[in-house]
C-alpha positions as CSV (number, residue, x, y, z in Angstrom):
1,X,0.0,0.0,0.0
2,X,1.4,3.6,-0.7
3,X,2.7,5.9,2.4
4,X,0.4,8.4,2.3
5,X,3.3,11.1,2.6
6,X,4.4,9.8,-0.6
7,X,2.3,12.0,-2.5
8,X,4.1,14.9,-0.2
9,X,8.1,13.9,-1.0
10,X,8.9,15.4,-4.6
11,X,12.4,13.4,-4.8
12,X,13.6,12.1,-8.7
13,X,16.2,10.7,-10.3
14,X,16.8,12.7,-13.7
15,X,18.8,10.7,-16.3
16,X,20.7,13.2,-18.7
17,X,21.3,11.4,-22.5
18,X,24.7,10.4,-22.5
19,X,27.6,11.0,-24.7
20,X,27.6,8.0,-26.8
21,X,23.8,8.7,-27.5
22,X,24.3,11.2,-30.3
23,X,24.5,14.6,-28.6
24,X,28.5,14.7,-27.3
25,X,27.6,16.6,-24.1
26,X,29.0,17.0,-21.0
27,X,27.2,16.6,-17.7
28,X,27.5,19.8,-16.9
29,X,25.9,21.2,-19.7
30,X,22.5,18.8,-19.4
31,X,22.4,19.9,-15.6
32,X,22.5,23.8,-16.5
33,X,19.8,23.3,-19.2
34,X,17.8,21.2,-16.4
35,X,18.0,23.9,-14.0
36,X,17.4,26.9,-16.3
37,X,13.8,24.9,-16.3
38,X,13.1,23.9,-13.5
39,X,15.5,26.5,-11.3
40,X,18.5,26.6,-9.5
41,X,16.4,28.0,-6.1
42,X,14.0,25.2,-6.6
43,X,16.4,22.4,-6.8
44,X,18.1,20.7,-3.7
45,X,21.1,17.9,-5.0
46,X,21.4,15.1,-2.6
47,X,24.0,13.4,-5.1
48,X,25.3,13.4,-8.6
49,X,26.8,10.5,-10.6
50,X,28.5,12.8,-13.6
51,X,29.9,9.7,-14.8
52,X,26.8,8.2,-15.1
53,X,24.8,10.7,-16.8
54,X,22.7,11.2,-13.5
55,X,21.8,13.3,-10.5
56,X,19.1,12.5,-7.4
57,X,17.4,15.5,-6.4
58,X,14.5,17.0,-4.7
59,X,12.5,19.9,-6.2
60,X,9.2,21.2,-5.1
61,X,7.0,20.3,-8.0
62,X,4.6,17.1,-8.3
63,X,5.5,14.7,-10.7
64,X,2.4,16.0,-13.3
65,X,4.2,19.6,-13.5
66,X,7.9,17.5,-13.7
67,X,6.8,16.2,-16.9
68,X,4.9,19.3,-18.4
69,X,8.3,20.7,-17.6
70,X,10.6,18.1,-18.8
71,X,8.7,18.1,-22.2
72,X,10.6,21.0,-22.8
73,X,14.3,19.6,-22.4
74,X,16.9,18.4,-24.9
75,X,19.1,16.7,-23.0
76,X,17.3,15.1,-20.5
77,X,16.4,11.4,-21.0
78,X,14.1,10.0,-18.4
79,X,13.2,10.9,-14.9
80,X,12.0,8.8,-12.2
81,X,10.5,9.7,-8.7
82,X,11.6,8.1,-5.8
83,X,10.3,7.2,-2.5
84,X,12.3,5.7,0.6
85,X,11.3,4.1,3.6
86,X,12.7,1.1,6.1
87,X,12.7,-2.0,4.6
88,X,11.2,-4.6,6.9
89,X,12.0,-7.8,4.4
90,X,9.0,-8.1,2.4
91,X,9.7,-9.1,-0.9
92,X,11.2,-6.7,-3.3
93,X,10.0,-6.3,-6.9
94,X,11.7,-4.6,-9.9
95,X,12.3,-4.5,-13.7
96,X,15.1,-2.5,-15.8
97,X,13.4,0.1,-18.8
98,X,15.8,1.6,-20.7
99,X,18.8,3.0,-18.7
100,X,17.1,2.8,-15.1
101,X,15.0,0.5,-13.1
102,X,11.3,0.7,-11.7
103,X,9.7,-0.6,-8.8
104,X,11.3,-1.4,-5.5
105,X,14.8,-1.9,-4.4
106,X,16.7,-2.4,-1.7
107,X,19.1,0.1,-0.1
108,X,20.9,-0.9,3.1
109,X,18.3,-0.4,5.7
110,X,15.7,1.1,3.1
111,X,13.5,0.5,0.5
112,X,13.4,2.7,-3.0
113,X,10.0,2.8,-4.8
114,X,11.3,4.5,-8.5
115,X,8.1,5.2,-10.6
116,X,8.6,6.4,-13.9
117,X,7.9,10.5,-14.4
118,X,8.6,11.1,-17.5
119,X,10.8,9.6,-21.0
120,X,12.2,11.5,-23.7
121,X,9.8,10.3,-27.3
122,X,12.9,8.9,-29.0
123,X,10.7,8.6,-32.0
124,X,9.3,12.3,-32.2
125,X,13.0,13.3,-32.1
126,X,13.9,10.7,-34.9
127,X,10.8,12.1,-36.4
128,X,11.9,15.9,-36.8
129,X,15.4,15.4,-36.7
130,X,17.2,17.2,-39.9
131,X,18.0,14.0,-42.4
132,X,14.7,13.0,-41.6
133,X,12.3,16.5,-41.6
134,X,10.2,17.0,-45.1
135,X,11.0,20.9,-46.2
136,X,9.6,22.8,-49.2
137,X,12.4,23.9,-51.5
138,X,11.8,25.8,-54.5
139,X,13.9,25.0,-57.3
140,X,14.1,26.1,-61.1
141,X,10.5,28.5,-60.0
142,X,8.7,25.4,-58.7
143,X,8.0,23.9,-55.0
144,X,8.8,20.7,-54.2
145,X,8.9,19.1,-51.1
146,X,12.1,17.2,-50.1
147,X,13.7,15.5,-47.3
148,X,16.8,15.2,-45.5
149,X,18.2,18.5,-47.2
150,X,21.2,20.1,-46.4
151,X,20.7,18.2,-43.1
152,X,24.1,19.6,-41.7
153,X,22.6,22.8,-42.4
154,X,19.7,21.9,-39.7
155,X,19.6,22.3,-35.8
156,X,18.6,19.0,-33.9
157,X,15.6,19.0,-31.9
158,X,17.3,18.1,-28.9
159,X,20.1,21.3,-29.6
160,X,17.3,23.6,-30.5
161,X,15.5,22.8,-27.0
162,X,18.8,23.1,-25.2
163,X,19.4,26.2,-26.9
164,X,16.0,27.9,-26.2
165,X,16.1,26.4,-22.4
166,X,19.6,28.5,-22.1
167,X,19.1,31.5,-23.2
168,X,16.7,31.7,-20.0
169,X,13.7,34.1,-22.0
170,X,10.7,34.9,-20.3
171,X,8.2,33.7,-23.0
172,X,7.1,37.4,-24.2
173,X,10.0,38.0,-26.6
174,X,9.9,38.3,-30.2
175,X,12.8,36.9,-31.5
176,X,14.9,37.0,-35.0
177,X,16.5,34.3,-36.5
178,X,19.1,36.0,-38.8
179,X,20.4,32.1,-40.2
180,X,17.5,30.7,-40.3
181,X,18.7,27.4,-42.7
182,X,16.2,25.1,-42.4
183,X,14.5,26.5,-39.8
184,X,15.3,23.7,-36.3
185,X,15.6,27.0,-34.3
186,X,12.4,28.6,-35.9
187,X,10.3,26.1,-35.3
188,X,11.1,25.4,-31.4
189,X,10.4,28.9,-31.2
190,X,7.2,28.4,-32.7
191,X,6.3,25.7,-30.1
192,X,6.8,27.4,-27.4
193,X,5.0,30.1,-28.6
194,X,7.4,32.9,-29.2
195,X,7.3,35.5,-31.9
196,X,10.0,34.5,-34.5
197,X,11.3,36.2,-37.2
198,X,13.5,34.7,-40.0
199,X,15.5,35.9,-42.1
200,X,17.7,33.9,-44.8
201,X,20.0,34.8,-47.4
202,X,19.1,31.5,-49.7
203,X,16.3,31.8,-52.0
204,X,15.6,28.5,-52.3
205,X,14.4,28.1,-48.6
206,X,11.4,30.3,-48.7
207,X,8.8,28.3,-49.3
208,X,10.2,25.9,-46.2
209,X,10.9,28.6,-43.9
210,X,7.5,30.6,-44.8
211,X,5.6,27.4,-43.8
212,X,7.2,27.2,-40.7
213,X,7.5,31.0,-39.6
214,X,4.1,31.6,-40.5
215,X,5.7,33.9,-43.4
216,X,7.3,35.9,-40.8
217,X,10.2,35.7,-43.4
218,X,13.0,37.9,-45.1
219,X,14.9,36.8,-47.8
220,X,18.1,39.1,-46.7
221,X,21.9,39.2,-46.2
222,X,23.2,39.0,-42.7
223,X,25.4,41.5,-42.8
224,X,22.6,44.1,-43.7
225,X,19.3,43.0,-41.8
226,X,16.2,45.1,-43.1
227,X,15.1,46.0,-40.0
228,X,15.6,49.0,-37.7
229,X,17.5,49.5,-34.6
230,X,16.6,47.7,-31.5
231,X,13.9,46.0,-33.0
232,X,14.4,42.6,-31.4
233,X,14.0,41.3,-28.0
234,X,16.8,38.2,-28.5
235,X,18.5,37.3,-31.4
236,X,18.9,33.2,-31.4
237,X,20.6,31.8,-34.1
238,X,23.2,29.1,-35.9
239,X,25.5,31.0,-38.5
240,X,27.2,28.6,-41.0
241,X,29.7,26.3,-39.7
242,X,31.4,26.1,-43.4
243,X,34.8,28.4,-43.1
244,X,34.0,29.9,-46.3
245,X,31.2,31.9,-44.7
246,X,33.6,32.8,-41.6
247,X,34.4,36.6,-42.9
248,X,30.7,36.8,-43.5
249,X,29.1,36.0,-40.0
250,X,32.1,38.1,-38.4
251,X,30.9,41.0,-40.9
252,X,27.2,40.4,-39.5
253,X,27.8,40.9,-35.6
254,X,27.5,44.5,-35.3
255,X,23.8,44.4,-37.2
256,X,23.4,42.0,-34.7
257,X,23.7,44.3,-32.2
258,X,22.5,47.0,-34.0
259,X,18.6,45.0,-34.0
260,X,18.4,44.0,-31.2
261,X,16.4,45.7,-27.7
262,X,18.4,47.1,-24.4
263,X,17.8,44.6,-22.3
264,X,18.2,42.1,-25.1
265,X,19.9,38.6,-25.9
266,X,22.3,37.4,-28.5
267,X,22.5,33.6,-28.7
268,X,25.0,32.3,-31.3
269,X,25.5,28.6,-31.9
270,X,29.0,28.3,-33.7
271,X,32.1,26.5,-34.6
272,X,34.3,26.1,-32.1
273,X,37.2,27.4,-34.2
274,X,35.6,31.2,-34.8
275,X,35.1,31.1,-30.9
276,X,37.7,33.6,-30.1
277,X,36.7,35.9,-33.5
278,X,33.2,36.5,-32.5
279,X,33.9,36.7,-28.5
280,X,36.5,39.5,-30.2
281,X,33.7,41.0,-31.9
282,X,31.7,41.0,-28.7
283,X,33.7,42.6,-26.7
284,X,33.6,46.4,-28.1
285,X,29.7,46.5,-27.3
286,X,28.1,46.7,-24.3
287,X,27.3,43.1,-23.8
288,X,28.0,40.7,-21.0
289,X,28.9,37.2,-22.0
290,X,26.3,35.1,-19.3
291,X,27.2,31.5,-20.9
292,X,29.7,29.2,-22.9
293,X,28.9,25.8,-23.6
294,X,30.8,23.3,-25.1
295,X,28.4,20.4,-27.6
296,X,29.4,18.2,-30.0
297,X,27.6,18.6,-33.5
298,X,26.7,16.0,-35.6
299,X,28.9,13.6,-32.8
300,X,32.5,15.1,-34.1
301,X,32.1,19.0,-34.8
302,X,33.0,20.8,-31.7
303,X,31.0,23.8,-31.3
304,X,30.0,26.6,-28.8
305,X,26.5,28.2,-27.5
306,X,27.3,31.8,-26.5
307,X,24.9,33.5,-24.9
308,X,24.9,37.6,-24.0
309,X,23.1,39.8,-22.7
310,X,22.8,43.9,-22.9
């Protein structure tokens, strides 16, 4: 029979995707996104298994809002709730799911009830990812719809999550998406509600990008936005990784700046090796670098998610 305090304890197990599962990301960088959602205040660590992938926590929200919540995360996996009490040898029950078990356990003196809270939908993520997402590309003045294109031009699902989650936003925003590509960024802004503008300097991805911005769409160059000053709230973005567009997304930070509101964001995904370039670029404005993560595109590409703030 349940405790009835059980419904009263709001302890969990949350079990970050590991590195050998695609993304290439380090434990700390799953916790930070985890607690830019559910809040560094609201989170009490009682331990953390790094090596594992893992932490056990308490937090003060009910399982229901947990996984409301956890809907929203990249690189989170799974997450279980636990309850303890003395065990008092009854029999003990349990069955492995995945990477973690359910039901009871034993624990020196205690018991461990883990109930499952909440799974990552491995197939949704399959589903949208950018080799497998249909996009309308117009070619030779006719629409067609293809898939899988350009899909190292596209954001994962789980990175676009992440990179929303990080930039910490407080859902009002209306934000521009100068690189818009195939739209991965776009369309977890969409999701979550936000305003998004995109802008995009390929012809050929209008049609894709109209459908999912809701034609809030500019075919423009970068480096000469047609829009005017401090017209955004947060810019979030992923210039090209290719190093023959390097000069160009240098060339394109100050219009950055130049669009976007005091108190604003910048949010850059980018190769790690034009790092130091933009944070050089940075620097002479007013902005204060809040975050630098460290995420493995595509499993070998290093890369970097900047975020700033003015």
């Amino acid at each position: 029979m349940e405790n009835p305090d059980y419904k009263n304890v709001y302890r969990y197990q949350v079990f970050f995707r590991t590195k050998k599962g695609g993304c290439g990301i380090e434990y700390e960088t799953a916790k930070a996104e985890f607690l830019s959602v559910f809040g560094e205040n609201d989170t009490e660590f009682i331990w953390e298994y790094p090596g594992r992938m893992r932490m056990d926590i308490k937090i003060k929200y009910p399982p229901e809002i947990v996984r409301k919540k956890a809907e929203k995360l990249g690189y989170t996996m799974g997450i279980t709730r636990v309850y303890e009490e003395p065990y008092r040898g009854a029999a003990l029950y349990s069955y492995r799911t995945g990477r973690w078990a359910l039901g009871w356990i034993r624990k020196g003196d205690n018991k461990i009830l883990l109930t499952e809270v909440y799974r990552q939908d491995e197939d949704k993520i399959l589903e949208n990812a950018p080799d497998r997402r249909t996009f309308l590309l117009e070619q030779d003045g006719s629409v067609s719809e293809v898939k899988g294109h350009r899909k190292r031009r596209g954001v994962s699902p789980n990175d676009a999550k992440f990179i929303l989650n990080i930039a910490r936003l407080q859902g009002k925003e209306v934000i521009l998406d100068p690189f818009a590509g195939l739209g991965g960024l776009v369309i977890e802004c969409v999701e979550r509600g936000f305003k998004v503008h995109a802008t995009e300097i390929d012809k050929s991805l209008r049609p894709g990008l109209a459908d999912f911005s809701d034609n809030q769409l500019a075919i423009a160059d970068a480096r000469k936005l047609p829009f005017r000053d401090k017209t955004f709230d947060s810019i979030i973005t992923e210039p090209p990784f290719d190093i023959k567009y390097r000069q160009d997304v240098l060339d394109s930070i100050s219009e950055l700046q130049r669009v976007v509101k005091s108190p604003g964001k910048i949010v850059l995904f980018i190769a790690a090796d034009m790092h130091d370039q933009i944070l050089e670029k940075m620097k002479y404005a007013n902005f204060q670098l809040d975050a630098d993560f460290k995420i493995r595109r595509h499993s070998k590409l290093m890369s970097h998610v900047l975020v700033w703030s003015i």
